[in-house]
N, C-alpha and C positions, 0 to 999 in steps of 0.2 A: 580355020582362020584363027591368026591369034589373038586371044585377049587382051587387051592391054592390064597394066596394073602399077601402079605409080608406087615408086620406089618409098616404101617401106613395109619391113619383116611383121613386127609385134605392130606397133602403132602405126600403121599406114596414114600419110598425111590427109588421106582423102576421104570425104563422109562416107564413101562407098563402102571402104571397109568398116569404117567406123559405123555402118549400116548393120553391121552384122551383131544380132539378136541372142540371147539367152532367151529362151520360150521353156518356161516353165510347164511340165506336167502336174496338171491334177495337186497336188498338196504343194507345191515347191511356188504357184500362183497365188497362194493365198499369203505369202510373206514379204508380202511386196511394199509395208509401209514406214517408217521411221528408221533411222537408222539404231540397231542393235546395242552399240559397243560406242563410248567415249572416242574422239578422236583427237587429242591432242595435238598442238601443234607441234611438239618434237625441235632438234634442234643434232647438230651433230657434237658429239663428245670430244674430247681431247685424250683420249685414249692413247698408248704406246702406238707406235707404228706396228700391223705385226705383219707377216708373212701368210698367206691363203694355204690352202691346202686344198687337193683333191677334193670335191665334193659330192652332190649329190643331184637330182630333178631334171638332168641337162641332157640327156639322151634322146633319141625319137620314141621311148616308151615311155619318157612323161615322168620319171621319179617312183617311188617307195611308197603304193598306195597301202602298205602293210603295216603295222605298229611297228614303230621304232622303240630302243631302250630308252633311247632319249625321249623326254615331255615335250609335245607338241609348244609349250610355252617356251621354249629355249631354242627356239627357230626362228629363224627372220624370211618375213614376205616380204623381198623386194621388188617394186617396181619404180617404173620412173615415169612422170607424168610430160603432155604435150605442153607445158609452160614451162620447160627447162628445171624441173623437179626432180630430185630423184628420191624414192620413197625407203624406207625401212619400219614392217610393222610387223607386233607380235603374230606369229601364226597361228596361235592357240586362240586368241581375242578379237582382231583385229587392231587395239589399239596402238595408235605410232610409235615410233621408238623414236627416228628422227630423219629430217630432211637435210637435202644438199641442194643448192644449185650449181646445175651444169650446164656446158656448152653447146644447144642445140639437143631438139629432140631425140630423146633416148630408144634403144631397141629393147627388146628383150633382152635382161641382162643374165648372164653364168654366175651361180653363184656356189663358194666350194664354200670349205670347213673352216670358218674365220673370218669370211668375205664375200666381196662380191665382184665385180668384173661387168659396168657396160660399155658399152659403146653407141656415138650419136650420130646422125645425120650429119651433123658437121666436120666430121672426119677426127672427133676425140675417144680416148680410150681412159676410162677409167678404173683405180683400181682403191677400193675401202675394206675398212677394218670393219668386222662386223659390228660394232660399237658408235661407228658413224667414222672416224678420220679418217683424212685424206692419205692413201699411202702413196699414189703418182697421177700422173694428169698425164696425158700424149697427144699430139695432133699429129696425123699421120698425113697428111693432107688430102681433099678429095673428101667425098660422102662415104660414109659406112652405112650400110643399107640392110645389112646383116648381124643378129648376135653374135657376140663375140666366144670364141673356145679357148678353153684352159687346158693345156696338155702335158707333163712333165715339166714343169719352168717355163713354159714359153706360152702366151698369150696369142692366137692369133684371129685376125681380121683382114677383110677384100675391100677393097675399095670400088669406088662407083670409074674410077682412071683405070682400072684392071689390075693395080695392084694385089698383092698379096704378102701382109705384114706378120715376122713372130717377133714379139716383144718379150721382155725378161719378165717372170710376173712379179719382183719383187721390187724392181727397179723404173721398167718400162722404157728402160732403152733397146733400141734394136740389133735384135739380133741379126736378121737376116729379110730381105725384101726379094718379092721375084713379081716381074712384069709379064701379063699372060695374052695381054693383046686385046681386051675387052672387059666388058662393064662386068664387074662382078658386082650382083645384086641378093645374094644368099650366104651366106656362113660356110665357113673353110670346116670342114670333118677331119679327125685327126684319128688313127686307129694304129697299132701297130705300127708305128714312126715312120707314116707316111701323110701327107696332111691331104686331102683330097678339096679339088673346088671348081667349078665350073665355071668358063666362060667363052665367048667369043664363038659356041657350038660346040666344044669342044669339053671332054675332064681329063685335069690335070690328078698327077698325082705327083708329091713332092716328098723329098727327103723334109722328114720336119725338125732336122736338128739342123740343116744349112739352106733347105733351098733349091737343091740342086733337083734338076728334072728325075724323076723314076722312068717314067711314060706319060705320052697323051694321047687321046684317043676323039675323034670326032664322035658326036654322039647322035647326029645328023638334022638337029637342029638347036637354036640358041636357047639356055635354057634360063628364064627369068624368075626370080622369088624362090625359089629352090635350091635345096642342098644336097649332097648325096649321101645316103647311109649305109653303115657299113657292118656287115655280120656272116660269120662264118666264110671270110676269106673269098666276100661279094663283095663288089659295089654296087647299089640301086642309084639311078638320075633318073629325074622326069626330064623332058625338055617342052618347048612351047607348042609345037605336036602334038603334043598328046601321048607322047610314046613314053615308057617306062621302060628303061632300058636294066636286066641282070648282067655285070659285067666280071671278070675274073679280077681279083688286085694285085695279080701277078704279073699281067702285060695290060690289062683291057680290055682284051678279047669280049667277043660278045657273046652271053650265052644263051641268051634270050633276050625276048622283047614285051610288051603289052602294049596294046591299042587302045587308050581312052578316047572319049570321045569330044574334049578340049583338053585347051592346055593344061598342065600339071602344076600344081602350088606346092608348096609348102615342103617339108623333109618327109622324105616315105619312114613312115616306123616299121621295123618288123622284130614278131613276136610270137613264137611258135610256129615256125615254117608258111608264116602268111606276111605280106607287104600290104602294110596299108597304105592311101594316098591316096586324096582329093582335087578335081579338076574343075573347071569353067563349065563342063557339060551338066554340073547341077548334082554329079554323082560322088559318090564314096567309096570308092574299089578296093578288094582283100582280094589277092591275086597271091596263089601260091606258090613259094620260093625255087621250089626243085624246077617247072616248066614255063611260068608264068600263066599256067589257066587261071582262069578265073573261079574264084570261091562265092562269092557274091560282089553283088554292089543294093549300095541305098540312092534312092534317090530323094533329094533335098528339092528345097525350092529354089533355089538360085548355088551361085557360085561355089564350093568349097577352098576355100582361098588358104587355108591357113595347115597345119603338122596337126596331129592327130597325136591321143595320148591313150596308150594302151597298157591297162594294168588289172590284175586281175579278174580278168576273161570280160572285160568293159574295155572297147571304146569310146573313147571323148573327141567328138568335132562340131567345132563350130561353123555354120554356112551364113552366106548372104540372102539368106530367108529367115534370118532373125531369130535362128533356134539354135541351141548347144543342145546335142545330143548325147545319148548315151546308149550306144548299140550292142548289142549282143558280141560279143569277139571273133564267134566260131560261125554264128547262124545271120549275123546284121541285123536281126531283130531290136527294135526299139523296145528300152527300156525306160527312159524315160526322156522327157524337154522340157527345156528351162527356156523364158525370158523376161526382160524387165519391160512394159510399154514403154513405148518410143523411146532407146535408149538401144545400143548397139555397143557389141565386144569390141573394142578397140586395141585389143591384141589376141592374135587370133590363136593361140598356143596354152592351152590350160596347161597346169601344176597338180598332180596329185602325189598329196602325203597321208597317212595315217588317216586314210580316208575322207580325207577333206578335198574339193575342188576348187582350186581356187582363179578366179577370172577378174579382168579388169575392164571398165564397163567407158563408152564416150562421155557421160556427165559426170567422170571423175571416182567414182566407185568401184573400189574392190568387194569382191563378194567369195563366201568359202563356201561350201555347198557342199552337202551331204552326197558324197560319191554311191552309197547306191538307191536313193530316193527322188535325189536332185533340191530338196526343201534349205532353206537357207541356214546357213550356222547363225555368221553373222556377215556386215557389212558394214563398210569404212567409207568414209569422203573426204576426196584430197580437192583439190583445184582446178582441175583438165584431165581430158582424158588421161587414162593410164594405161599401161601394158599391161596387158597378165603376167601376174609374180612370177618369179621363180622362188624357192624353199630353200634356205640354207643352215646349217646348224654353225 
């Protein structure tokens, strides 16, 4: 049977996901009191307009949990908060750089080399200079429900109407739209110049410089809050079944399956011949890429609603039993759990940089957390729930 799950990706509007816990282990529970770091209120600069670039954190492996050349201080953690906020703060400190407002609660936003790229519930597409200016604004009409992807010049987003939008990302006019016949409620995947996206039971795969159909494939049921991911010339889809489908990106075809036991959330990561992905059955499945057996699973207390971040031989997932975990890669072994009392992840998608985790909490708090301990760096307070950052240089 399927779950239901109210349309939204990082900040769901609903306390249910905003239910969902950081549970701290052992040392990472005893930093649970003031806030760390100054939080200015920030403001947005007048900076050149520039152009984004490729970036970095945006993948279903969660970003660069390895030391960068670049200083941890010369990154921006962006999020955007449930009050029509959109955040930019130091990554090294927490402390803000600056805020925007915008049009309707924000998702998870892509953030490349210069910039940033979200998208809101209200059917708007945003695109800023890392310095805070405004470089375009879009209304695509219809809800966006999904993070938005950056891909060679073109920006793209689904709409809640079935749409399927690539915008210019310097300009934000459209390039190209293609109508898929259903609610698209997950983020468009773009791989080898084909944009992949789910709807109506169905994965599309499209030409991503015009639009034009490649293939579509039933997937044999509708697949909500999920994306597809794509490695080594696979597609992975969960759909509301429960099934996880391995499919070829040459026609479709199916090469396999896997049987969870609820429905499927979030974008499968996969990272050394394993798929990770989280269901409504309360579990956390690693299913091996070549046949789809099963490698392990975890079991949580409730839901796993959210994309899972896999970076040096650590998985990150957050469940609706109110813990962010940290599980072994290879064996699912718990390494460590975070939470904050009574206070719930409000975007279900962590960030790992230069060993930092970073998460966005329902009483407005961002927190960066020591990826292999889980103890706090530091912690920021905005104004309403935030999404979990994303990292950009």
């Amino acid at each position: 049977m399927r779950v239901p799950r109210r349309p939204m990706r990082p900040i769901l509007a609903s306390f249910c996901l905003l239910a969902v816990l950081l549970l701290a282990g052992c040392a990472a529970s005893a930093n649970n009191g003031s806030d760390t770091n100054p939080t200015p209120s920030g403001s947005p600069t007048s900076a050149a307009q520039t152009t984004p670039t490729a970036g970095n954190d945006n993948g279903g492996t969660g970003g660069n949990g390895n030391p960068t050349p670049v200083p941890l201080s010369q990154y921006n953690a962006y999020a955007g908060g449930q009050d029509n906020m959109f955040y930019a703060f130091n990554a090294d400190s927490g402390a803000q750089r600056w805020h925007y407002s915008i049009a309707g609660t924000p998702n998870k936003p892509w953030a490349v080399t210069g910039g940033v790229f979200v998208s809101t519930q209200s059917g708007y597409v945003y695109s800023f200079s890392k310095s805070g200016s405004l470089n375009w604004s879009k209304s695509v009409g219809g809800g966006i429900l999904g993070r938005p992807t950056m891909d060679s010049g073109l920006v793209y987003v689904g709409t809640d109407q079935g749409r399927v939008f690539a915008l210019n990302s310097t300009t934000g006019d459209v390039a190209w739209n293609y109508t898929t016949g259903g609610m698209i409620s997950g983020a468009v995947t773009v791989a080898n110049n084909v944009a992949y996206v789910s709807a109506d039971g169905k994965l599309f795969a499209l030409n991503s410089s015009n639009g034009s159909v490649v293939w579509s494939t039933s997937i044999g049921a509708i697949s909500e809050f999920t994306s597809p991911s794509v490695s080594n010339n696979v597609v992975y889809i969960g759909n509301d079944g429960g099934q996880l489908s391995a499919r070829k990106t040459s026609n479709g075809s199916e090469l396999w399956h896997f049987q969870a036991g609820g429905q499927i959330f979030g974008k499968p990561a996969v990272v050394n011949n394993i798929v990770y992905f989280g269901a409504s059955d309360h579990n956390f499945y690693a299913v091996n890429t070549g046949n789809g057996s099963l490698k392990w699973k975890f079991q949580t207390g409730d839901s796993v609603n959210g994309t899972s971040t896999v970076t040096n031989g650590i998985v990150y997932i957050a469940s609706g039993d109110r813990n962010l975990y940290a599980l072994d890669a290879n064996s699912g072994k718990a390494k460590w759990h975070f939470s904050v009392a009574n206070q719930g992840v409000s975007g279900d998608w962590t960030s790992v940089v230069n060993g930092h985790v970073y998460v966005g909490m329902s009483d407005g708090r961002i927190y960066a957390l020591n990826a292999g301990n889980g103890q706090i760096i530091w912690k920021t307070q905005t104004s309403a729930a935030v999404t979990s950052p994303a990292i950009g240089q």
